[in-house]
VEXPA-175092 format. One line per field, with one value per residue (C-alpha): residue number from 1; residue in three letters; x, y, z. Coordinates in pm, whole numbers, plus 50000, padded with zeros to 5 digits. Layout:
REM residues N
num: c(NUM,...)
residu: c(ALA,...)
xx: c(X,...)
yy: c(Y,...)
zz: c(Z,...)
REM end
This chain:
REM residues 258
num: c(1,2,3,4,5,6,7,8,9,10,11,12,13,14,15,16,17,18,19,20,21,22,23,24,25,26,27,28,29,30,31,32,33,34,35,36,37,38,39,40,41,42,43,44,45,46,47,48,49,50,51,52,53,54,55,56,57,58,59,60,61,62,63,64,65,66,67,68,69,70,71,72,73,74,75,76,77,78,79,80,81,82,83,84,85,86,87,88,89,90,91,92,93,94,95,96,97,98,99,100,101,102,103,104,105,106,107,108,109,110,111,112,113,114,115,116,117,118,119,120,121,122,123,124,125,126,127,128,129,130,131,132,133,134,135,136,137,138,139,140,141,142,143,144,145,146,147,148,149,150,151,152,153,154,155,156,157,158,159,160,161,162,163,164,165,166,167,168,169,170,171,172,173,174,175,176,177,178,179,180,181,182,183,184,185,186,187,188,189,190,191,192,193,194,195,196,197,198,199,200,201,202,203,204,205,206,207,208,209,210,211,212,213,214,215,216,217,218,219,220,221,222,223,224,225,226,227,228,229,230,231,232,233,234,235,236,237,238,239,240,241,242,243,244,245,246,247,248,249,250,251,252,253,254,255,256,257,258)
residu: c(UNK,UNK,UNK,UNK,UNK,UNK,UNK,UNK,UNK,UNK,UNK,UNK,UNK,UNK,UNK,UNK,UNK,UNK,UNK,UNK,UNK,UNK,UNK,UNK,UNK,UNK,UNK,UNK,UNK,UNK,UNK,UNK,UNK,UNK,UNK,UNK,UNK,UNK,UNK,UNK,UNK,UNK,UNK,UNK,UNK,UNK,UNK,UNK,UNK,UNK,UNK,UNK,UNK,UNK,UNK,UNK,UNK,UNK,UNK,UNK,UNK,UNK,UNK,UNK,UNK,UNK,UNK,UNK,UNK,UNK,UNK,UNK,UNK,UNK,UNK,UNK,UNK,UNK,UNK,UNK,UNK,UNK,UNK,UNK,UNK,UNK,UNK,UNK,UNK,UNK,UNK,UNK,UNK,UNK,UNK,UNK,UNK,UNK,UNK,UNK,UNK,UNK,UNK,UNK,UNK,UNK,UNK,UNK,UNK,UNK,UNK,UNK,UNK,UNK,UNK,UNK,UNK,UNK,UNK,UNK,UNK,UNK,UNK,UNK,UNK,UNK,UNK,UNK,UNK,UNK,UNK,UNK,UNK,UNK,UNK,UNK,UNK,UNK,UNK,UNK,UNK,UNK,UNK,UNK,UNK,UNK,UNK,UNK,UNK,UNK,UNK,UNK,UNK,UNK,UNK,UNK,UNK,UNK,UNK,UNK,UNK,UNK,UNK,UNK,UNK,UNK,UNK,UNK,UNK,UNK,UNK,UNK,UNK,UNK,UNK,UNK,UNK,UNK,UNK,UNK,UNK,UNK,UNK,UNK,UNK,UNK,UNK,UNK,UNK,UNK,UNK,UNK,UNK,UNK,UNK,UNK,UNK,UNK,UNK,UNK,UNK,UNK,UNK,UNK,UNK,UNK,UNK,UNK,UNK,UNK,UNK,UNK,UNK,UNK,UNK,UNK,UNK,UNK,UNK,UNK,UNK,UNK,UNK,UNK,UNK,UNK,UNK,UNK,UNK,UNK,UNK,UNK,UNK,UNK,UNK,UNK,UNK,UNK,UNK,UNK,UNK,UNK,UNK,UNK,UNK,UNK,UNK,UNK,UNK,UNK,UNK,UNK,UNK,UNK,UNK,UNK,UNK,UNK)
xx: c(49664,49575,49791,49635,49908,49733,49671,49775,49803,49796,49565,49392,49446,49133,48887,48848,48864,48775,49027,49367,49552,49785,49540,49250,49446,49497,49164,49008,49258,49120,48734,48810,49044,49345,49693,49942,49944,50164,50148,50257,50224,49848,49970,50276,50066,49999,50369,50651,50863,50705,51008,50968,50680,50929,51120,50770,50652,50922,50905,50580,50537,50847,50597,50357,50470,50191,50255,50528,50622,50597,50804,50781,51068,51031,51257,51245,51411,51789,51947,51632,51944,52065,51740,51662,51942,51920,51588,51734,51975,51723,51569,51289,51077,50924,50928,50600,50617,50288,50424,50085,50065,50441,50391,50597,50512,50453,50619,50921,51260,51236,51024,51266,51555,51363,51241,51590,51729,51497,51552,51914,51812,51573,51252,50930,50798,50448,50195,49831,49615,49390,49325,48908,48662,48687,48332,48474,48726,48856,48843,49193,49297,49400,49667,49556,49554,49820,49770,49823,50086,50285,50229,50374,50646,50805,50795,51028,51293,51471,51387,51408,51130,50883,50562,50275,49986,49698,49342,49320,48989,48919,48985,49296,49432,49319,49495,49840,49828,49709,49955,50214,50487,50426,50750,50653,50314,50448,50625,50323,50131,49739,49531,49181,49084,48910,48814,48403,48268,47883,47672,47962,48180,48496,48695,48580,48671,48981,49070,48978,49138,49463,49480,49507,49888,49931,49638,49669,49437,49410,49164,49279,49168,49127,48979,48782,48645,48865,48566,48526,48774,48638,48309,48394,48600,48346,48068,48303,48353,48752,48932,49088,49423,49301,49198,49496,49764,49544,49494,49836,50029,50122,50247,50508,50602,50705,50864,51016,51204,51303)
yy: c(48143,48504,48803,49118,49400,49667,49605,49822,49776,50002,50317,50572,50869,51083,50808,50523,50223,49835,49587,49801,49496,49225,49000,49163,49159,48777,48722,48877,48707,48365,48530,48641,48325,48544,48378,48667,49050,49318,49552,49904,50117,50310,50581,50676,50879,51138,51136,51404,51131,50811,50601,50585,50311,50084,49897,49856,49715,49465,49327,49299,49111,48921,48718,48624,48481,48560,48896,49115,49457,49778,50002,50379,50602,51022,51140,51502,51397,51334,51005,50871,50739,50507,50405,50278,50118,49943,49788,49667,49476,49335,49172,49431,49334,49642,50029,50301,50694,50892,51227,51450,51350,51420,51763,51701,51777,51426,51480,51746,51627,51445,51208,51192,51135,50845,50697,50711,50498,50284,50215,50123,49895,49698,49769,49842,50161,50169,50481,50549,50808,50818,50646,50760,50933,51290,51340,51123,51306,51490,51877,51865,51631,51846,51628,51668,51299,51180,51317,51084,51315,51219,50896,50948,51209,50921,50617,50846,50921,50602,50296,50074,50231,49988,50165,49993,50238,50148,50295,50428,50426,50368,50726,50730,50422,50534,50865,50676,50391,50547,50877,50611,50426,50083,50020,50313,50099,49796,49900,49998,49755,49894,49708,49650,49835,50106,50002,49964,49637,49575,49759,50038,49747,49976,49728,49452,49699,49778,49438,49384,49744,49688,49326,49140,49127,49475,49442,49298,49172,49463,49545,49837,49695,49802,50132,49851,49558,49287,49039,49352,49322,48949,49019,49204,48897,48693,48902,48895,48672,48559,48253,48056,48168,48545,48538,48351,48622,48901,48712,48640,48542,48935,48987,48674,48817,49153,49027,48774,49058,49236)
zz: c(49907,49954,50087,50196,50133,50273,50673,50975,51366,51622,51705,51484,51517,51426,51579,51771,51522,51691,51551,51574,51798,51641,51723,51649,51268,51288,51424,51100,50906,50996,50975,50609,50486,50468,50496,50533,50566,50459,50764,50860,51170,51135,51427,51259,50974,51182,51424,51400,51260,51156,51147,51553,51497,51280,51606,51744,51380,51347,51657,51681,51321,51432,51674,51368,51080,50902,50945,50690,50824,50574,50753,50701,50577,50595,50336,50524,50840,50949,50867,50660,50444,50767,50860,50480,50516,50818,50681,50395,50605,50826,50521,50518,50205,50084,50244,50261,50248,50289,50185,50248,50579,50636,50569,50175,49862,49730,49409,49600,49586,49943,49782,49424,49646,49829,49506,49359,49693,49736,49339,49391,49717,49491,49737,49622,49797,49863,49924,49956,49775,50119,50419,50431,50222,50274,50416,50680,50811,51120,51069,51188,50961,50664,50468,50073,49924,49688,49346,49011,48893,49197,49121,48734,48858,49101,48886,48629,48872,48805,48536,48865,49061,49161,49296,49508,49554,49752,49854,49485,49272,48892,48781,48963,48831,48472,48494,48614,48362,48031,48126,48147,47912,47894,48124,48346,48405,48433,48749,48922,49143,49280,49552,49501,49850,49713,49336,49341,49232,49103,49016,48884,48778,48804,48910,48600,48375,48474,48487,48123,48059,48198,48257,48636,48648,48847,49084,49430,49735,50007,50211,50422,50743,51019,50874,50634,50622,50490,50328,50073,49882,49866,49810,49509,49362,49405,49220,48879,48632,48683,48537,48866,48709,48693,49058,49181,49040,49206,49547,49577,49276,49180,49528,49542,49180,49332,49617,49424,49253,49583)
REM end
């Protein structure tokens, strides 16, 4: 089995990206061999309030099984509190927050408070360090990406934090884990999306580093490709077991827990 956490539908807004549709997500699904996808709402980065995207999320993952919505909470609006709530109730699995591009400080108390609540809900809370290279970029697209302190700052609001942080690279993930307790680490979860396989090898060493139990399959489609991700299994040397808990074994283990 293999579960990409880290898909989105719906526009882009800084360019026009191919693939954005429902679909257009299931279609590469089935290209890649890709049973299920953790998915959030790509437009609602860049809205006044993000959380208007999460009716149109749920319903639309409602129609495909395969599909698990990752609705997004802004801890600097009104009623953030209800809407967290009401997520939780509707069996919502896990919750995202992209603090730079809500105009927070990612480590300000907006983003304790949310760590904190979604602690005492038992939901993971997921974030990503970026959504594209920097050279990439729109000019007018001047959100700062998520800085490792953040990352370490968050997790030690509450001993029941669970963090899932995605589009991070090798340094990044070094800076979090080895500037973290062992529990502290242990409550972090990173998808492979932007962790460099051969010739760098980032990604084998970090898998001999830190072990395969906190890494998960994401390919950060449609902005990527989702046979990357893939690709870069295939080129490394991984017991059947090893591959299985990143592909989708560490996943149903988090969940499991939610």
């Amino acid at each position: 089995m293999r579960i990409d956490v880290n898909t989105s539908v719906g526009s882009y807004p800084w360019r026009r990206v191919p693939g954005t549709s429902p679909d257009a997500l299931r279609a590469a699904m089935d290209r890649a061999g890709i049973d299920a996808a953790w998915v959030f709402h790509l437009p609602g980065i860049a809205w006044r309030d993000p959380m208007e995207g999460n009716r149109w999320l749920l319903d639309a993952c409602s129609h495909e099984p395969r599909f698990m919505p990752v609705p997004a909470i802004h801890p600097g609006l009104p009623d953030w509190e209800r809407e967290l709530e009401g997520l939780q109730q509707a069996a919502v699995r896990i919750v995202r927050a992209d603090a730079p591009w809500y105009g927070l400080a990612p480590a300000g108390p907006e983003m304790r408070s949310l760590a904190r609540a979604t602690a005492s809900l038992g939901l993971p809370l997921m974030m990503a360090v970026r959504f594209e290279d920097g050279r990439q970029r729109h000019p007018l697209d001047r959100a700062e990406e998520l800085p490792a302190a953040a990352v370490r700052t968050l997790m030690r609001e509450d001993p029941r934090v669970r963090l899932v942080i995605t589009h991070a690279d090798r340094s990044f993930i070094e800076e979090v884990h080895f500037g973290s307790t062992p529990d502290e680490s242990s409550r972090i979860w990173w998808d492979i999306s932007w962790v460099w396989g051969p010739p760098e090898d980032h990604l084998a060493l970090l898998l001999e580093t830190i072990g395969p139990a906190h890494f998960l399959l994401g390919s950060g489609q449609p902005l990527r490709l989702a046979e990357t991700p893939l690709a870069r299994l295939d080129l490394l040397d991984l017991s059947d077991d090893d591959r299985s808990r990143i592909e989708s074994g560490n996943a149903l283990a988090l969940l499991a827990r939610s």
